[in-house]
C-alpha positions in Angstrom: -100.0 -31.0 -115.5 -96.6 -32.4 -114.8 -96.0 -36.5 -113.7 -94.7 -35.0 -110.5 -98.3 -33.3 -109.6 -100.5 -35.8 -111.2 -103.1 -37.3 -108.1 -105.1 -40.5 -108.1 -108.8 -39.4 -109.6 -110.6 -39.5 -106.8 -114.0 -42.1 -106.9 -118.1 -41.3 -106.5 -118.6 -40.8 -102.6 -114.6 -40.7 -102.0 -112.7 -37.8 -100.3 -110.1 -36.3 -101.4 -107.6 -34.7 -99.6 -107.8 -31.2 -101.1 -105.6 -29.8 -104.0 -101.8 -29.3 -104.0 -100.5 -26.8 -101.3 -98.0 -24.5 -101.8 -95.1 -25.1 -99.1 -95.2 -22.5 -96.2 -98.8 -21.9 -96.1 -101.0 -22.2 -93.1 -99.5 -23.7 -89.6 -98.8 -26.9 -91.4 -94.9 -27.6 -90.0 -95.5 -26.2 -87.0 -97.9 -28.4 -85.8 -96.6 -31.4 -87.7 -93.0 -31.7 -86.6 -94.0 -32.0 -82.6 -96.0 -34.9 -83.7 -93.4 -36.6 -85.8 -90.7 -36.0 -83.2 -92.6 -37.3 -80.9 -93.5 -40.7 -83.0 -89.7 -40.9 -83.7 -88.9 -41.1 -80.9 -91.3 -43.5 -79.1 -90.8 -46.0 -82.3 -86.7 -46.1 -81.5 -87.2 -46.4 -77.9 -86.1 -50.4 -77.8 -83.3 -49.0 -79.9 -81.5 -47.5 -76.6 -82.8 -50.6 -74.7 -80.0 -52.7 -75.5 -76.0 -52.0 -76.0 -76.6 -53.2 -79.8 -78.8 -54.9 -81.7 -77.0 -57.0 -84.2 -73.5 -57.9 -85.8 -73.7 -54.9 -88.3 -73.7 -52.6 -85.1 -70.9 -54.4 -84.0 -69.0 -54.5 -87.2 -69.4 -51.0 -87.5 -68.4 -50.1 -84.1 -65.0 -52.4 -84.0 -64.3 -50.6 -87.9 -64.7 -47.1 -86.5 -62.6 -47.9 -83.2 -59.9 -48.9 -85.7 -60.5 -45.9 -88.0 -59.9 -43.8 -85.1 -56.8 -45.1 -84.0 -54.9 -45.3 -87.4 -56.6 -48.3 -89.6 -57.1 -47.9 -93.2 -60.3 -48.2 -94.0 -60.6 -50.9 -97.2 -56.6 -51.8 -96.4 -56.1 -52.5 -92.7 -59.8 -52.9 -92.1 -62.2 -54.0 -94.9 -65.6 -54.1 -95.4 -68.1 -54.6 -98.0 -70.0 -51.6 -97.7 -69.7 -48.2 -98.7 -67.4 -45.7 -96.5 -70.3 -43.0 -95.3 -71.8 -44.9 -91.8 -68.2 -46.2 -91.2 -67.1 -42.4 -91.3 -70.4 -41.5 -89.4 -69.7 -43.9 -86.6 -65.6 -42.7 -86.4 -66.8 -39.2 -85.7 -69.1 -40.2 -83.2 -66.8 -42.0 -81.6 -64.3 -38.7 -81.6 -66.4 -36.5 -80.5 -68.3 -38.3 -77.8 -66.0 -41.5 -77.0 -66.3 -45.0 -78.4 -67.6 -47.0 -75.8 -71.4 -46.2 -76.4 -73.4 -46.6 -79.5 -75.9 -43.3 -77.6 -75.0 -40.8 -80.2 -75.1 -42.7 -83.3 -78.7 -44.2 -82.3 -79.4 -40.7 -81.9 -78.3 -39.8 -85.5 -80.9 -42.7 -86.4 -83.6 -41.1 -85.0 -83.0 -37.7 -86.6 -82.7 -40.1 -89.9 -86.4 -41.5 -89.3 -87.6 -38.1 -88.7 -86.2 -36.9 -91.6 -87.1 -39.2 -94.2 -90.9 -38.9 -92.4 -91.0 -34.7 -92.8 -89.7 -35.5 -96.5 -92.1 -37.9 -97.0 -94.9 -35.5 -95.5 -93.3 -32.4 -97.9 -94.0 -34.6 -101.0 -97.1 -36.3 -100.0 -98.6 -32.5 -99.0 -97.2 -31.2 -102.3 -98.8 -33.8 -104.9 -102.3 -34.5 -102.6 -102.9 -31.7 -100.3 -102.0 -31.3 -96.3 -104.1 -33.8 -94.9 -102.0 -36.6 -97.4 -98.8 -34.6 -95.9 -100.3 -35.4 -92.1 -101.0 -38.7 -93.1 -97.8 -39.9 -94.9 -95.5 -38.3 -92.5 -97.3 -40.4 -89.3 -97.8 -43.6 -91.1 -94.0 -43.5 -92.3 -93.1 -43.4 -88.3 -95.5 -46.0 -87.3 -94.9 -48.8 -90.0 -90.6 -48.0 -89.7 -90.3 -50.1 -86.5 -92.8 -52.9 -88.6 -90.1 -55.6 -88.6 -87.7 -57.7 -86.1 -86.3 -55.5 -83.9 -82.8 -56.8 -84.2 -83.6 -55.3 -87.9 -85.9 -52.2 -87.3 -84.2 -51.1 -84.1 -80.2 -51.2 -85.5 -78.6 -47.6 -86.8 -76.9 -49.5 -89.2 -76.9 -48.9 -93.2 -80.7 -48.7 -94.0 -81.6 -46.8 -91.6 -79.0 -44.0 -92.8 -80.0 -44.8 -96.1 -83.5 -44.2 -96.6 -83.4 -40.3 -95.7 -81.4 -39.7 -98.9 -83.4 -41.8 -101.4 -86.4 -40.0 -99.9 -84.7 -36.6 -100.0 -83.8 -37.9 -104.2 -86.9 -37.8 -104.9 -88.3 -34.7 -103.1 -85.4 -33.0 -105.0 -86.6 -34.3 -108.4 -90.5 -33.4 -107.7 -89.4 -30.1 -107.5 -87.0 -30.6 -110.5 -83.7 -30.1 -108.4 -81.7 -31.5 -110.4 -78.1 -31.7 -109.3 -78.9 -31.8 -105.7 -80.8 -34.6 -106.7 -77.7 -36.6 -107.4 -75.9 -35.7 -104.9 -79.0 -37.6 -102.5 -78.5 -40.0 -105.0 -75.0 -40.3 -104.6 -75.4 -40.3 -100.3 -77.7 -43.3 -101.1 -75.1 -45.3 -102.6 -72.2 -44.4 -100.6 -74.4 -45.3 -97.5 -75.5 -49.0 -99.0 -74.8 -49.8 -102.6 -78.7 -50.9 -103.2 -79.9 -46.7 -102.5 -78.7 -46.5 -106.1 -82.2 -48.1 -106.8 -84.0 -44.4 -106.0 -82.0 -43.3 -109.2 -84.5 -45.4 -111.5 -87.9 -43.4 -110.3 -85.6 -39.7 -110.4 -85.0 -40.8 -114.1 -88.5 -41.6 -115.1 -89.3 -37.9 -113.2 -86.4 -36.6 -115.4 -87.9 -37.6 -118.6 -91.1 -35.6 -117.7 -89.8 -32.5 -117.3 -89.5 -29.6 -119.7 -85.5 -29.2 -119.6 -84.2 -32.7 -119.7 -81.1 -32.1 -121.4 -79.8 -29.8 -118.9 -81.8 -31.4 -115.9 -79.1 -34.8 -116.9 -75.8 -32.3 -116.8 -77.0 -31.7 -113.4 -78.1 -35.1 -111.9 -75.1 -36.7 -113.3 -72.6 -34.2 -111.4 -74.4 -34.3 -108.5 -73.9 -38.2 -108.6 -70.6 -38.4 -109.6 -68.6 -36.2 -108.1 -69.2 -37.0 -104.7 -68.7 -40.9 -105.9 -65.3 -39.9 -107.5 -64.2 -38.0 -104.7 -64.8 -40.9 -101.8 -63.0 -42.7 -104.6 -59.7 -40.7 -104.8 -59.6 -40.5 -100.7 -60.3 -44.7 -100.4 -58.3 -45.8 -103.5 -60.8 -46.6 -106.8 -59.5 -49.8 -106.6 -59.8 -50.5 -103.5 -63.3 -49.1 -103.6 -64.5 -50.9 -106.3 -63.2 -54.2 -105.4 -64.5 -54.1 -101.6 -68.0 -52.3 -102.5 -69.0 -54.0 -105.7 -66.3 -56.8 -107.9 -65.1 -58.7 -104.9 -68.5 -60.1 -103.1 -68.9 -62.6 -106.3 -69.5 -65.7 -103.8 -71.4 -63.9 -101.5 -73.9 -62.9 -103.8 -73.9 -66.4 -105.3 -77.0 -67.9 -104.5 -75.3 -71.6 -104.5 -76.2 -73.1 -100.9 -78.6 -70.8 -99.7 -81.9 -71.2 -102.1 -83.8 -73.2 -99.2 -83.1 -70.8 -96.4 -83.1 -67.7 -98.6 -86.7 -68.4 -99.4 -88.0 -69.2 -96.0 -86.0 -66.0 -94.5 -87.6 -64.1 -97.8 -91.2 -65.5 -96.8 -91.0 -64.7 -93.2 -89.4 -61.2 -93.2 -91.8 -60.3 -96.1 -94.9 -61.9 -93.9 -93.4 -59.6 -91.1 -93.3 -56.8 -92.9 -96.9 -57.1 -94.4 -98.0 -57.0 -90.8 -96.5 -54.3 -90.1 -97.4 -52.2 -93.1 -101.0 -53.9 -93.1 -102.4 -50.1 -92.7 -100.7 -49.1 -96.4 -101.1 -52.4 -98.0 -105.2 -52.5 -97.5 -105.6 -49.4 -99.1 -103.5 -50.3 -102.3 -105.0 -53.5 -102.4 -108.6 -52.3 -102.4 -107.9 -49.9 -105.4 -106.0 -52.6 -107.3 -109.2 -55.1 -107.1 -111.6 -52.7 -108.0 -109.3 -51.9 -111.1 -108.9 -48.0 -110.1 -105.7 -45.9 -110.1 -103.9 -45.9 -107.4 -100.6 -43.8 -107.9 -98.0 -42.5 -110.5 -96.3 -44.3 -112.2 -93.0 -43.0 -110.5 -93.5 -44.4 -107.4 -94.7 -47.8 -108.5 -91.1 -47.3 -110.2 -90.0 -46.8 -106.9 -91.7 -49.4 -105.5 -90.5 -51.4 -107.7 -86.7 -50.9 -107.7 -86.4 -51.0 -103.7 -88.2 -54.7 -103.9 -85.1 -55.4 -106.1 -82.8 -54.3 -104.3 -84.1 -56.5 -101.2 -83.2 -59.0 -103.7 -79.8 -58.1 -104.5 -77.4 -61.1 -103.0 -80.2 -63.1 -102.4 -80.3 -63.1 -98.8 -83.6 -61.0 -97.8 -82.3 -60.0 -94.5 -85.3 -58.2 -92.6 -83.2 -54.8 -92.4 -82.9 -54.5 -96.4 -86.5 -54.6 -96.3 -86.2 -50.9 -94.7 -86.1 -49.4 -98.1 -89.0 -50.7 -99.6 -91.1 -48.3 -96.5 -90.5 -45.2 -98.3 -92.3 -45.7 -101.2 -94.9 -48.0 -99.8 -95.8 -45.1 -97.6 -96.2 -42.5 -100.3 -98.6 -45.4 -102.6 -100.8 -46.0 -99.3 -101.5 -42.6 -98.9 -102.0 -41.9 -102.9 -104.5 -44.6 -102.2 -106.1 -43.5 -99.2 -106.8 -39.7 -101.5 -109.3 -42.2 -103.8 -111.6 -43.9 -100.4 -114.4 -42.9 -98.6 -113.4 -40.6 -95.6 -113.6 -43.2 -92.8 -110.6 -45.4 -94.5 -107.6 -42.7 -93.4 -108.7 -43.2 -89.9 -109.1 -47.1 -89.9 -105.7 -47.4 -91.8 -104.0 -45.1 -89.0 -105.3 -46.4 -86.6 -104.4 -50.0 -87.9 -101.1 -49.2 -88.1 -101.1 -47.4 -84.4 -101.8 -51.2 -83.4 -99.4 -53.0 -85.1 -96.7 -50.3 -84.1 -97.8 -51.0 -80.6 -97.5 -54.6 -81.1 -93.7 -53.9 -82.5 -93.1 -51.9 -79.8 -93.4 -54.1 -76.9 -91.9 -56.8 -78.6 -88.9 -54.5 -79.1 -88.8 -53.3 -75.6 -89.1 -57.2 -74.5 -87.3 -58.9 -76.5 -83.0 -59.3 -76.3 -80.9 -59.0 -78.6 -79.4 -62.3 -80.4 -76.2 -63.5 -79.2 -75.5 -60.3 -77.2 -75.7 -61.9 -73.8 -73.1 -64.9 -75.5 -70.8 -62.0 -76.6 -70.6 -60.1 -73.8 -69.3 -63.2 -72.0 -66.7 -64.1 -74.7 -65.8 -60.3 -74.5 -65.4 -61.0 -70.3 -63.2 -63.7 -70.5 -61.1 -62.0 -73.4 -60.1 -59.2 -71.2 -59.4 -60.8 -68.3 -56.8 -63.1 -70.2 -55.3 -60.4 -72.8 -53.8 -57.3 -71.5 -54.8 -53.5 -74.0 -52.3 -53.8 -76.1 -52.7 -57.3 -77.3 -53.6 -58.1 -80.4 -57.0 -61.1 -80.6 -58.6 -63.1 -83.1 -62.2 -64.1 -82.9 -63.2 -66.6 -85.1 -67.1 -65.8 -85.5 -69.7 -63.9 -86.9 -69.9 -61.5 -83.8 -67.3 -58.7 -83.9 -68.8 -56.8 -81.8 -66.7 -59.1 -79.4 -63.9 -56.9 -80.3 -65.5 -53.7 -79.1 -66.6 -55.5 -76.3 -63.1 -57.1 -75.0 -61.7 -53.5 -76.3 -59.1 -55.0 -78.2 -57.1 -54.8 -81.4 -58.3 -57.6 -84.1 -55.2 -59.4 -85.3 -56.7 -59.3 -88.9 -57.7 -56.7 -91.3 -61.7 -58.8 -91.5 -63.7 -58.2 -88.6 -65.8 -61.6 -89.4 -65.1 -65.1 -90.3 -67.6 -64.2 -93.0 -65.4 -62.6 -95.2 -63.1 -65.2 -95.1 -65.0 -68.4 -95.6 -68.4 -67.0 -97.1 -70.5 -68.4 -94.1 -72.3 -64.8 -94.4 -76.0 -65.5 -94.2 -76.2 -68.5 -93.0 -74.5 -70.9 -96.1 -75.0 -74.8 -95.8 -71.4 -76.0 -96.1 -71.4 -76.9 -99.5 -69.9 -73.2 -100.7 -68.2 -72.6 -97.6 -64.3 -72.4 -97.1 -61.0 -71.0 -98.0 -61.5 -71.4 -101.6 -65.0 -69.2 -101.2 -64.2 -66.4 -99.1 -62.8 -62.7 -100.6 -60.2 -63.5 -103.2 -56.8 -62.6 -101.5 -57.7 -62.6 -98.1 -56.3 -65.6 -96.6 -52.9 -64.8 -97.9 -53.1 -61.3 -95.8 -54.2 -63.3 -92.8 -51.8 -65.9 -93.1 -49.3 -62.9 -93.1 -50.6 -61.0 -90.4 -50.5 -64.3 -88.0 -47.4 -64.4 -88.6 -45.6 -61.2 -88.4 -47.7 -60.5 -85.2 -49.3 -63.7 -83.6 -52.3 -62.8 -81.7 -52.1 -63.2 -77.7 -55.4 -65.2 -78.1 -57.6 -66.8 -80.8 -60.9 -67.8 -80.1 -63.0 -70.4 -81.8 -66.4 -68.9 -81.8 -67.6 -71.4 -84.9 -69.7 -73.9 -82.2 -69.9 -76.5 -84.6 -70.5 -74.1 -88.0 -69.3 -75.3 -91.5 -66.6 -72.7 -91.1 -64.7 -74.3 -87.8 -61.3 -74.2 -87.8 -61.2 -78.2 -88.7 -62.5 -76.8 -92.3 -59.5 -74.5 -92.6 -56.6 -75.6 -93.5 -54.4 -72.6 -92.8 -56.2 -71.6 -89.4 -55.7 -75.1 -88.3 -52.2 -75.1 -88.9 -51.4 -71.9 -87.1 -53.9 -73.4 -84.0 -52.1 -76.9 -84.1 -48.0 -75.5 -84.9 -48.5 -71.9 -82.2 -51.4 -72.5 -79.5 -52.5 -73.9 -76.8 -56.3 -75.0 -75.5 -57.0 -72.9 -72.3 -61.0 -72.5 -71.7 -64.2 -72.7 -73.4 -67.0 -69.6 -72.4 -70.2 -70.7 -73.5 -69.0 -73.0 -76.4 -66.2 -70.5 -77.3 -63.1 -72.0 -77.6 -60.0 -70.0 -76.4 -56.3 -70.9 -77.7 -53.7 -68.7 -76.1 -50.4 -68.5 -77.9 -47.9 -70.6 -77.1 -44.1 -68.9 -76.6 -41.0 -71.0 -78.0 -40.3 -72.1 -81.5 -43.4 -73.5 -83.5 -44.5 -77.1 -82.8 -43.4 -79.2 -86.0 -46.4 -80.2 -87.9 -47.9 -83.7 -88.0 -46.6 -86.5 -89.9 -48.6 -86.1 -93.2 -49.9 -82.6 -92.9 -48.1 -79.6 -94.6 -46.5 -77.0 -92.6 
C-alpha cells in the first residue's frame, strides 16, 4: 500500500471510519456540498458586515483601483506580495465596479468552500466517507477560529489555502504536473504556499514513477512562475516579492512584541481548533499513530512558514488549518465512536463563539479612516493627487483619490511594518531605492494634500528627514481629523529652508 493510502491502525474498542472509497460512489457529494455551502457561508457572514476588515484589504483595493486605471504593478505601484490577488481584486473591480469589496468577499467564500470539499475528497479517499463528512465540516467551523480582522479578511491566505490543499489532492492521486501548477498558485498568491511543495515531495518519492512524476511537478511549477515573471519584469519580481524585504524580515526591534503577538494568535488559534487538537493530543500521549508522515510534513512546513519574517500576524496562521484538519480527523479514525461527535460538536461551540464576536465586533481603525477619508475629499477635488502618511491605505480608496507615491504605506518606506520599536525604523530601513522615487515624485507632481497619519509613531514626519523638508519648504498646516494631521500645498516658490538645515 502506497504512503498516500496508508490509515492510522485503528485501537481495541475504536471505530474506524470504514475503508477507502472510490470517488463517485453512493450520494456522498450530493449531500455533502449543501452542508458545506451552507457552513461557508454562515462562517464569512461578519465578513460582509463591515466595508473591510484590515489594511491588507485596503492595500489591495487602492493597488487594484490603480491597476485599473493605468499603474504598473511592481513600477508605479509596489507591493511585497505576489501579483495573483492584486490581479484578482483589478478584475473584480472591472467587472462589477470598484467601490465595494462584495464580489471579492464572495470569491473568499467559494475559496473556503473549496479548500473544505478538497479537504473532504482526500480525507474520504485515505479513511473512508464518514472521515470525508467529518474533515470537510470541521475545516469550515475551525476557518473563522481566529481574530476576525484576521479570519474574516479576503486577503492573501484566504486565496491561498485552496491551492496548497488542491497540491496535495493532486499528488495523492499522483497528478503530477497539475500538482505544480497548485503549487505554483500557492506561491504566486503568498510567497509562504511554497511550503505545501515540501509534503508533494515527500508524496513524490513514494510513488512508482518518480523520475517522470519530477518532469511533471517541476513544469507545472515553473512555467506559470516564469510566465508572471516575463509579464511583471524578473527583476522587478524578484526584488519586490523576495530580495528587497531584507529589513522587514529582520527580526531586530521586534523580538518582544513578536513573541507576545506569536503567543496570543497561537493561544487564539488553539481555541479555535480545540476540536482537532484533543484528538491529536490524546493519540500522542498514549504513544499511538496518529497520521502519515506527509502531513505531519505538512504540518510542519505551514508552522514555518507562520514564522517566516518573524511577525506571527494571526492571518498567516490560516495555513496551518489545512493540514491540522486532515491530522484531527486521521486521529479521530483511531477513538472510540463517541469522540467524532464531542470533537464536532466542540468545534460547533467555539465557531459560535467566533461568530458573534465577528458579527460584534468593528473593525480596527476603520471608523478613524473613514473620517480621514471625509475630510480628504471634501478639501481635494478627483483629480488631485494625496499623500497619506500611515499604515491605513485604505484611506485612499476611501477619499477616492490618486496616491502621490508609487507605496501605498509608510511601511514600505520606513520599515514601521508590524509594529517596530524605533530602533530599526527610518529612511535608512525602509525598501532600498524608495525614498529617491518619492523624493522624485513630490517633486515633479506635489500632492494637493499630505496628511500626517503617524499620531506620534516612530515613523512621524519629525524622523524623516526628506518628508520634513518637503512639509517645512511646500505646505501649510490646515486641520487635524482625529489626530490626522493635514498639510495642504502651498502655491508660490518654495519657502527657503532653515538656517542649518539642508535644502
Amino acid at each position: 500500500m502506497s504512503v498516500a493510502q496508508r490509515v492510522a491502525a485503528p485501537t481495541p474498542g475504536a471505530r474506524s471510519y470504514g475503508p477507502p472509497t472510490a470517488p463517485g460512489a453512493g450520494r456522498f457529494w450530493p449531500r455533502l456540498l449543501p452542508v458545506l455551502g451552507a457552513l461557508a457561508v454562515t462562517t464569512r457572514l461578519p465578513s460582509f458586515a463591515r466595508p473591510l476588515w484590515n489594511p491588507d484589504e485596503g492595500f489591495l483595493a487602492t493597488e487594484a483601483r490603480m491597476l485599473a486605471r493605468g499603474a504598473v504593478l511592481y513600477s508605479t505601484v509596489v507591493d511585497r506580495k505576489p501579483p495573483l490577488l492584486p490581479w484578482l481584486y483589478q478584475l473584480c473591480f472591472g467587472l462589477f465596479g470598484d467601490d465595494s469589496l462584495l464580489p471579492v468577499k464572495v470569491l473568499a467564500v467559494l475559496a473556503q468552500l473549496l479548500t473544505a470539499v478538497l479537504l473532504a475528497s482526500l480525507a474520504r479517499r485515505r479513511w473512508g466517507e464518514r472521515a470525508g463528512r467529518t474533515a470537510g465540516v470541521l475545516y469550515l467551523l475551525v476557518s473563522i477560529g481566529l481574530d476576525p480582522e484576521d479570519a474574516q479578511a479576503a486577503t492573501f491566505e484566504v486565496f491561498m489555502v485552496p491551492w496548497t490543499a488542491a497540491a496535495m489532492w493532486c499528488a495523492d492521486r499522483g497528478r503530477w504536473g497539475v500538482a505544480g501548477l497548485a503549487v505554483a498558485g500557492a506561491v504566486l498568491t503568498k510567497q509562504t504556499g511554497g511550503a505545501v511543495l515540501a509534503p508533494v515531495l515527500l508524496l513524490l518519492c513514494a510513488h512508482h514513477r518518480r523520475a517522470a512524476g519530477a518532469g511533471a511537478l517541476a513544469l507545472g511549477l515553473i512555467l506559470p512562475v516564469a510566465a508572471v515573471a516575463w509579464l511583471t519584469g524578473p527583476a522587478r519580481l524578484l526584488f519586490w516579492t523576495v530580495t528587497g524585504s531584507g529589513s522587514y524580515a529582520s527580526v531586530h526591534g521586534v523580538v518582544t512584541l513578536a513573541l507576545s503577538r506569536a503567543a496570543f494568535n497561537a493561544g487564539v488559534l488553539c481555541v479555535g481548533c480545540a476540536g482537532l487538537l484533543a484528538p491529536v493530543v490524546v493519540l500522542l500521549l498514549t504513544r499511538r499513530r496518529v497520521a502519515p508522515p506527509e502531513l505531519w510534513l505538512w504540518t510542519a512546513a505551514s508552522a514555518v512558514a507562520v514564522t517566516t519574517g518573524f511577525h506571527f500576524f494571526g492571518h498567516y496562521y490560516l495555513q496551518l488549518l489545512p493540514p491540522l484538519t486532515l491530522l484531527g480527523t486521521s486521529a479521530l479514525c483511531a477513538l472510540p465512536r463517541p469522540a467524532p461527535r464531542l470533537c464536532t460538536a466542540g468545534s460547533a461551540l467555539t465557531c459560535a463563539f467566533f461568530l458573534t464576536w465577528g458579527l460584534t465586533s468593528h473593525a480596527p481603525g476603520l471608523p478613524h479612516s473613514l473620517e480621514v477619508a471625509r475630510a480628504v475629499r471634501e478639501r481635494t477635488a478627483p483629480t488631485d493627487r494625496v499623500l497619506f502618511w500611515g499604515m491605513h491605505p485604505e484611506q485612499y480608496w476611501f477619499a477616492d483619490r490618486w496616491p502621490a507615491g508609487h507605496c501605498l504605506s509608510a511601511g514600505l518606506l520606513t520599515n514601521y511594518s508590524g509594529g517596530r520599536g524605533p530602533s530599526r525604523v527610518g529612511e535608512a530601513y525602509g525598501v532600498p531605492g524608495t525614498w529617491p522615487v518619492l523624493r522624485r515624485e513630490l517633486s515633479l507632481r506635489p500632492p494637493a494634500l499630505i496628511v500626517d497619519d503617524s499620531r506620534g509613531k516612530p515613523y512621524g514626519p519629525s524622523r524623516m528627514p526628506s518628508l520634513r523638508a518637503v512639509l517645512e519648504r511646500r505646505y501649510e498646516r490646515v486641520a487635524t481629523v482625529d489626530g490626522a494631521v493635514l498639510y495642504a500645498h502651498r502655491p508660490g516658490p518654495p519657502r527657503p529652508p532653515a538656517p542649518g538645515k539642508a535644502a
